[in-house]
C-alpha positions, 0 to 999 in steps of 0.5 A: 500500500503507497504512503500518501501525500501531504495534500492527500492526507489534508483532504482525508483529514477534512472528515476526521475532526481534531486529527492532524498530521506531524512527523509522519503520523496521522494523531488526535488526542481524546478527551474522557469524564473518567480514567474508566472510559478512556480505558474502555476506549482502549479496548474498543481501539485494541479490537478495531485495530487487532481486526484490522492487523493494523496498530496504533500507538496509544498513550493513555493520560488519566482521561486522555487517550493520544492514538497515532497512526502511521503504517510502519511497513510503508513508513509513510501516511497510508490508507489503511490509517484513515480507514482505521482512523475513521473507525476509531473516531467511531468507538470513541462516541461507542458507549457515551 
């Protein structure tokens, strides 16, 4: 799968509110009222991802949860981080 370039990463990034692109990676930090629900995000990112044979760095402060994507295999921006972003955007409203 061929990494994208910077203005097809900004055009994609027009549907996912609060991502940004730096350094390589497609990133967004999410906001939660508990360390239990950023946590039970978490899981829901870790099944998505798993399914997708597709993982991201997370980061999990407390209440916030920092996910970057990035497809290592390409060592670029690819479609396959949208996809997944798209989803994770999804579980992030999954419950609340």
């Amino acid at each position: 799968m061929a990494g994208l370039s910077d203005d097809e990463i900004r055009a994609a990034l027009a549907d996912l509110p609060g991502w940004r692109h730096e350094r390589g990676e497609i990133y967004k930090q999410f906001k939660f009222d508990t360390f239990l629900d950023a946590i039970a995000f978490i899981d829901r990112i870790a099944e998505k991802a798993e399914a997708a044979d597709h993982h991201p760095d997370l980061e999990n402060h407390y209440t916030r949860v920092r996910v970057g994507l990035h497809t290592w295999s390409e060592d670029a921006v690819t479609g396959k981080d949208l996809r997944l972003a798209h989803e994770i955007e999804a579980a992030s409203k999954a419950g609340f």
